[in-house]
N, C-alpha and C positions, 0 to 999 in steps of 0.2 A: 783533485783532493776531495773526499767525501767532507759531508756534513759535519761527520763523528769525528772523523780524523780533522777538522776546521776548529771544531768546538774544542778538543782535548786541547789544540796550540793556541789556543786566545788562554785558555787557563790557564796551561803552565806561564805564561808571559806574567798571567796576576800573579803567580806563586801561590793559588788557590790550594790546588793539591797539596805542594810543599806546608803549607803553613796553619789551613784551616779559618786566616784572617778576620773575615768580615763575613757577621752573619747575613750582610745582604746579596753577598755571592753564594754562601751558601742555599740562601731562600732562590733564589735564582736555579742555581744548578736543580735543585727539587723538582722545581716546576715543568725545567727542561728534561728531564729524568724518564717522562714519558714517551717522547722524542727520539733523544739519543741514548739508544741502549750501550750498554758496556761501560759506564762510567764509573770506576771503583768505588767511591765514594761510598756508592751503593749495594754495587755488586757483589766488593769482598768482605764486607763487615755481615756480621750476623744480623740474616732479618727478622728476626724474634728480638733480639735487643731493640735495635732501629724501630721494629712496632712499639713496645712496651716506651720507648723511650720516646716516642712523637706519641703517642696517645695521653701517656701519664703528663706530657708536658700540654697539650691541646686542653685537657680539661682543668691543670690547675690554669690555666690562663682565661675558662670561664669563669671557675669560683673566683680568682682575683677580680674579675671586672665586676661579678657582681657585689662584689667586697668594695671597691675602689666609688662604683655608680653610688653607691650611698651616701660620698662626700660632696657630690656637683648636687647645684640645681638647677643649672643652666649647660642646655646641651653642646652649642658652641664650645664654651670654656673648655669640658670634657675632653671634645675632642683634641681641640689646640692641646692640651697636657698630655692626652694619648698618643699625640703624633710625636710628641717631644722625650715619650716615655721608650719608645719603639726605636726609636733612630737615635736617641739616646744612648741605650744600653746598648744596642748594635755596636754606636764608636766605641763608646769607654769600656766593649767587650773586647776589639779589637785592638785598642791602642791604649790600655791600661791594666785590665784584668788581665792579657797574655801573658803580661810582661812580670805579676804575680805570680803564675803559673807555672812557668819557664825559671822562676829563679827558686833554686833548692833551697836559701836560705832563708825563703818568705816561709813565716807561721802556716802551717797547713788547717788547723783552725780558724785563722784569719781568714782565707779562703773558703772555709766549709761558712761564716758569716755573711761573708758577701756573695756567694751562692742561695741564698735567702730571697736573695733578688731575683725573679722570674727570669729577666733578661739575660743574667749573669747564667744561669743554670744553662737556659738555651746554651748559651754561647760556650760553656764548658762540653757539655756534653757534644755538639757537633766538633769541638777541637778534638776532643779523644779522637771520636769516629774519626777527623781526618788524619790522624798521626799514625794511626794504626792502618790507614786505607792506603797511605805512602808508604808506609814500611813495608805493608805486605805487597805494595806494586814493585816497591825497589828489590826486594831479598825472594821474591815470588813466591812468599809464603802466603798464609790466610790473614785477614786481616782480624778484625774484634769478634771474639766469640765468648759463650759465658764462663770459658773456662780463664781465660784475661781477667774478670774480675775479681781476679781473689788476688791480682799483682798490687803491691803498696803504691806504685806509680801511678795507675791505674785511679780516676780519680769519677767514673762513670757507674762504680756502685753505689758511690757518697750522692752524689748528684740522684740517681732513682729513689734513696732513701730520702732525700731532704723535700724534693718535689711531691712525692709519697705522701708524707706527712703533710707538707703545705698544703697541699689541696684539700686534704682529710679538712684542716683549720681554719682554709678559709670559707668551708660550705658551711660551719658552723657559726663563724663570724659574720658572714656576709644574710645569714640564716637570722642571727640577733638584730643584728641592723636594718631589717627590713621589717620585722618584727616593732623596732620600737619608733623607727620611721613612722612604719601604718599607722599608729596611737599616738600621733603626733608629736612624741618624746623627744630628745637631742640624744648627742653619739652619747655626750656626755654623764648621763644617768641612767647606770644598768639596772638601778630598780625597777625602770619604767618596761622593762622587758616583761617581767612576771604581772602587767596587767593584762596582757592579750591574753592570761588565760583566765580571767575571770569574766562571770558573764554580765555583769552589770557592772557600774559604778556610776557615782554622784556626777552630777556633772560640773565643771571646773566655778568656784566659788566667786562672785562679781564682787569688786569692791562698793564700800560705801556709796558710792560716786555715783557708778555706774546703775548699782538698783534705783537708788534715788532718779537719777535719768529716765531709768526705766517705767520707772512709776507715776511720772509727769507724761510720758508719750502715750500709757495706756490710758490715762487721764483724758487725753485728748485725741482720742483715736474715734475715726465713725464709727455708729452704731452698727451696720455690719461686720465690720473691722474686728470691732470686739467682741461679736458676738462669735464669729471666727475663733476666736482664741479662748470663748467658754468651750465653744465644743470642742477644741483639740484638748483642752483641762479634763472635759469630762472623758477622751474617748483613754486618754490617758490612763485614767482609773481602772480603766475597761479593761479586765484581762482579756476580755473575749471580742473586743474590736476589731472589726475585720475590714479596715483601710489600707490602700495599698501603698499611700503616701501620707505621713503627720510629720509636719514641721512645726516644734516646738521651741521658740522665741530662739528661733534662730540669728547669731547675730556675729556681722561679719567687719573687723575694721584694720585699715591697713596702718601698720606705725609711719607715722610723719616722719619724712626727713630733710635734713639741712634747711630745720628751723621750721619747717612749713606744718601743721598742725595735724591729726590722726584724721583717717578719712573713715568715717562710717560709712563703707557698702552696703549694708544691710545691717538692719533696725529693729531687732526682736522681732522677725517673722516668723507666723502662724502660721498653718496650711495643713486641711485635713485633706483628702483626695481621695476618694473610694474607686474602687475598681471599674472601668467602663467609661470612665469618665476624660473630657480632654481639656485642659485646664490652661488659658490661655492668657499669659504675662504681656500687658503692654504696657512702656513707657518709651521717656524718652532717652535718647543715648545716655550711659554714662547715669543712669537709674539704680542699677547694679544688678541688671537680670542675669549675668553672665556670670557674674561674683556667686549670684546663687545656684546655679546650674552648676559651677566648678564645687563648689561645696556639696553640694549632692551624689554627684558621680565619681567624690574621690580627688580632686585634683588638689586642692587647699583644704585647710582644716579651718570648721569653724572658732570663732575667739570663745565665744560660748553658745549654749543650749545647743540642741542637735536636730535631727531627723531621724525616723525610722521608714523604711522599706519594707512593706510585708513584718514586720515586727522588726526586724533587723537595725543594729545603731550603725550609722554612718561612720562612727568615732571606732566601732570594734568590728564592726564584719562587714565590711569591703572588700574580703575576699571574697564571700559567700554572695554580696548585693549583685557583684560583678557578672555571675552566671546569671542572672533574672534580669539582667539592664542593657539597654540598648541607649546609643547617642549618636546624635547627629551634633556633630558641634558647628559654632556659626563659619569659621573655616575650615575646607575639605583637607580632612589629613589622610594623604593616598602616598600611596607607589609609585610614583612615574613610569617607573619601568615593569611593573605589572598587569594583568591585565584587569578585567573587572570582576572576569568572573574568576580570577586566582584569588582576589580580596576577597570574593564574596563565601569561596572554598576557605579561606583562612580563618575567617571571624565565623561562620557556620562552624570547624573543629573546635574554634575555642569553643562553642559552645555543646560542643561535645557530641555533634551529628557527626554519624558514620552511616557506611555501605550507599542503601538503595534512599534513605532518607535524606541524606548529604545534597545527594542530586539532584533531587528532586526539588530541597530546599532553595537551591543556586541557581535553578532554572525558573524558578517562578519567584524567584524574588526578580530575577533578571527580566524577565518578561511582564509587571509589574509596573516596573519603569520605564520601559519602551525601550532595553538595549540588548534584545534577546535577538530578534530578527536581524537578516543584514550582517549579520557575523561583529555587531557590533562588539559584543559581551567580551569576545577573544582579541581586543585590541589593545593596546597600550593604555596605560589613563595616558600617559603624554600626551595621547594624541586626541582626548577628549575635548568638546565644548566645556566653557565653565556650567551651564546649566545640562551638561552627563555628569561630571563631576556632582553634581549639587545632585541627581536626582541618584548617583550608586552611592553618595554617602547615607542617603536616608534609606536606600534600599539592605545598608548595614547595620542601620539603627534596628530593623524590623525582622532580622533574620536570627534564626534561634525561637524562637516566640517567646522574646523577653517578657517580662509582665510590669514592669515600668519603661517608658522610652521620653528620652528629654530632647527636645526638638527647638534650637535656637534657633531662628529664624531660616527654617529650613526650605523656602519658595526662593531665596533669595537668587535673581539671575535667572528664573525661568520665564520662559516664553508662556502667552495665554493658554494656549493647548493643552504643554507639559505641568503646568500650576494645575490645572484645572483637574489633571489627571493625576498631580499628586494628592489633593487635595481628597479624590473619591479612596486612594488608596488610605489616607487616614484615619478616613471615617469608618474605612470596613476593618482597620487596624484597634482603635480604641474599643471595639464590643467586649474584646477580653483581656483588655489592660488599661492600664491607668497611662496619660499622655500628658507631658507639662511643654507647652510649648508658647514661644515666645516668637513674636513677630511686628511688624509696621504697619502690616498691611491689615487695615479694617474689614475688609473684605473676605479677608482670611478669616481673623479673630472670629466674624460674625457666620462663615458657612459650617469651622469648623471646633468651634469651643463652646461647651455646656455651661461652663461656667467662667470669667473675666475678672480680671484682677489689675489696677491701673495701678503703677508700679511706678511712686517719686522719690527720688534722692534715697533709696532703701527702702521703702515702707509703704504698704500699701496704701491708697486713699482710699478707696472702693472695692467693693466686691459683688458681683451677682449676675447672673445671665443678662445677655445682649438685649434683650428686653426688657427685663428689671434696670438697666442700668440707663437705657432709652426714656423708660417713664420716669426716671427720678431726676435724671440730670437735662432730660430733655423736651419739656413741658410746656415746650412752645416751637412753632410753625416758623422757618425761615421763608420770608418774603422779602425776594428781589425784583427789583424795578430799575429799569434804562430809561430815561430822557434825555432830551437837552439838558445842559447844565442848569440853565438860567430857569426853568420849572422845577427843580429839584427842591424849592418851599413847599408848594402847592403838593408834591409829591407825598411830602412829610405833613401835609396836615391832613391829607387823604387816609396816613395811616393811622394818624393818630384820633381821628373819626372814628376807626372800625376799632382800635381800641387804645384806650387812654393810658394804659400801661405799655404801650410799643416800647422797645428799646431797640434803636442807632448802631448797628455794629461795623456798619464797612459803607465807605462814601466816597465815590473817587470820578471826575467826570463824567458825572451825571447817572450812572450807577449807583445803587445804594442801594442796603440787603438792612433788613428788619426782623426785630425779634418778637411772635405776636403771640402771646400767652392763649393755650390751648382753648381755657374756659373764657377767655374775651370774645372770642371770634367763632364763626362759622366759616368752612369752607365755601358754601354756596355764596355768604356774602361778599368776601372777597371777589370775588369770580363777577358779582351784579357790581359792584363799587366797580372795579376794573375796565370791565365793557364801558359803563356811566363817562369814566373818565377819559377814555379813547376820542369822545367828540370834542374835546377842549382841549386834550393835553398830547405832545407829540411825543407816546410812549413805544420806543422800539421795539422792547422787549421786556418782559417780567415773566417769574415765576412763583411756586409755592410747595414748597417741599416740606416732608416732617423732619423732625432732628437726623442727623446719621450717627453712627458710632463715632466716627471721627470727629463731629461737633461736641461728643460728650470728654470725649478725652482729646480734647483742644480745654474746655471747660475747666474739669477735673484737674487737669496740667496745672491751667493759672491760676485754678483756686487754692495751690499749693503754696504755703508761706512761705518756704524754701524754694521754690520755683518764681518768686515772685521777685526775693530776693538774690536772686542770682540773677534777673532780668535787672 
């Protein structure tokens, strides 16, 4: 027995042909359709309906989803309802709606209502096609042609015209919803539609409360801090300010729930950025750098005040920021089943590279990151390292030649080598864009950010280059010393000789590290007291270092009242 002739006797056994049943035999037979030729289904009904009628039905079933994606915010749930939406109307196409269709006495308007439903329609329209693809197999006439449509039985003209129209409805609905989405609006008020075409507006009004709050934190903010926030006031003014990034009292807070109180992410933040410039966020976890970056690139809406990009408001044209912005987010969001340089072909079109530029961009961004040689680029991410993953998501942030790129902690998971080489690729990336990036790693902050920003509980404490932040917060000399325990007196009054303002920071068998104020002491003295003390005292080892970045945002950290009280 052939194939053909295998497959035709499994069908008629379902009563496929006979009945049209279940759109999942139907989806089946489709697929097989390339396979096994001859299958009437296909073959006798007209192929100009069958087009018009899977096309017209393929696209309203885009505008539906993107009509539908406007009520989820959560991708799971989505799906779980989409699986249940799918194999849903399939049964109750099958073992409900037939059975309206089939009986003459049902309202035939009742059925042109519940054809409304996407699923229902599919399932109409492939019933016609199989009743007409049996009759013409049994009576060896032809099956559905357009001249069928003009029959009253005939229920596959109502169907093109109602899907017709839906789709028409739901590209304008799903059109409105996305529209009042972006402006942070609800479904619920279609006023808020008609503000995406205006180009400005006030921005959302604080209560009593809230300014007052406000005006106690600026009260008490550092003198950089606030001086921060004159210049974003004045460039404000500025029609002609030419920053690439101004964050103006940006402030981010999530509603409490089940009793537990509002969490402020972020705290009326400042931030002016000019062009060229890599702008470097450290705190510690749970600071809310990430709350910030989301608010920047579009992902949550601030509670109030905004940012601008290149002059653009975050709150109105997030479609337009979108073309000029690159992100690396802190975890890689890839394909699996793609390769790298298909990613890097895809976020390059978004960004509107064609022909001999395309290529060119994909190959040297590829190569870049070290996944060009070796055929690495044409592999699967599945099958990537986490630090290839980490080095083609940043190699996405950078392609297009965004002119802002927000980089959360983008080293994270590399090897010395591959950090080091991301690290030169930043720095030749920042000449002609603006870079916000956020990281742990001191080392980093200090090879590759002009300017640093120490970031507690929402709010900045500090602000100023790695050097500026060196001499202000770190104005004395770490000296440590190893002995026996039991000399660890005599240690301490050695230090306190060279100078009377020493301060005690860390003491643990026979170890102990000092804090020695820059204008107390001389390097050379230590160094004479040190040898002096070698003939008396049984010193293993000691050293004398200047502050590190790390010591100053260890400092900074606990000088935080919120930090203090959370410890």
């Amino acid at each position: 027995m052939s194939f053909h002739n295998l497959f035709t006797s499994i069908l008629e056994r379902t009563n496929f042909t006979h009945e049209a049943a279940f759109v999942g035999k139907i989806y089946m037979y489709s697929k097989l359709t390339l396979f096994c030729a001859g299958l009437n289904f296909f073959r006798v009904n007209s192929y100009g309906i069958q087009i018009v009628f899977f096309f017209v039905y393929i696209n309203l079933q885009i505008a539906f989803a993107f009509f539908v994606a406007s009520f989820f915010s959560s991708v799971k749930i989505a799906t779980v309802i989409g699986y249940i939406y799918v194999f849903g109307s399939g049964l109750l196409g099958a073992f409900l709606f037939r059975f309206f269709i089939e009986d003459i006495n049902f309202p035939r308007g009742w059925i042109l209502v519940m054809e409304i439903v996407p699923g229902f329609s599919l399932y109409r329209g492939l019933y016609e096609l199989g009743q007409y693809a049996f009759s013409g197999n049994a009576m060896g006439a032809t099956g559905m042609t357009w001249e069928n449509l003009k029959d009253p039985i005939n229920g596959m003209r109502d169907i093109l015209i109602v899907m017709t129209v839906e789709w028409a409805l739901m590209l304008v609905l799903a059109f409105y919803l996305d529209q009042v989405s972006s402006i942070g609006g609800s479904v619920g008020n279609p006023l808020l539609f008609f503000r995406c075409l205006q180009k400005k507006h006030a921005p959302p009004l604080q209560s009593s409360f809230v300014q007052q709050n406000h005006k106690v934190a600026v009260d008490m903010e550092k003198e950089d801090v606030a001086q921060e926030r004159q210049v974003v006031e004045q460039l404000l003014m500025d029609s002609n300010a030419n920053q690439a990034i101004i964050c103006d009292n940006l402030r981010k807070v999530y509603p409490g729930k089940d009793g537990n109180p509002d969490k402020l992410a972020v705290r009326g933040l400042s931030l002016a950025l000019p062009k060229g410039q890599c702008f470097g966020m450290l705190g510690p976890n749970g600071a809310g750098k990430t709350s910030f970056i989301s608010m920047m690139v579009g992902l949550t809406k601030p509670t109030s005040g905004t940012a601008y990009a290149h002059g653009m408001d975050i709150r109105m044209d997030m479609d337009n920021i979108y073309t000029n912005m690159g992100v690396c987010p802190q975890h890689d969001l890839l394909w699996e089943t793609l390769t790298g340089k298909e990613h890097l072909f895809f976020y390059a079109r978004l960004k509107n590279l064609k022909g001999a530029a395309l290529v060119k961009a994909v190959n040297d961004s590829l190569k870049s990151v070290n996944l060009f040689h070796g055929g690495v680029g044409d592999k699967q991410v599945g099958k990537y390292s986490g630090g290839m993953k980490r080095r083609l998501s940043v190699a996405i942030s950078l392609i297009g030649d965004p002119k802002v790129v927000y980089m959360d902690e983008p080293s994270t998971g590399l090897d010395p080598a591959s950090r080091n080489n991301l690290w030169n690729i930043v720095k030749e990336a920042k000449r002609n864009r603006a870079i916000v990036l956020t990281t742990h790693s001191m080392e980093e902050a200090e090879v590759l950010c002009d300017r640093l920003g120490i970031f507690v509980d929402g709010e900045f404490q500090c602000l100023g280059n790695p050097k500026e932040l060196k001499a202000r917060y770190g104005g004395a000399y770490i000296f440590t010393v190893t002995t026996s325990p039991e000399q660890e007196p005599e240690i301490e009054e050695l230090v306190h000789r060279l100078s009377p303002r020493a301060n005690k920071i860390y003491s643990l068998s026979g170890t102990q590290k000092f804090e020695l104020p820059k204008q107390d002491v001389r390097i050379a003295d230590v160094f004479h007291a040190v040898e002096r003390a070698k003939s008396r005292l049984s010193i293993h080892a000691w050293g004398l270092v200047d502050t590190t970045l790390e010591d100053v945002f260890i400092k900074v950290a606990k000088g935080s009242p919120v930090f203090n009280d959370v410890a």
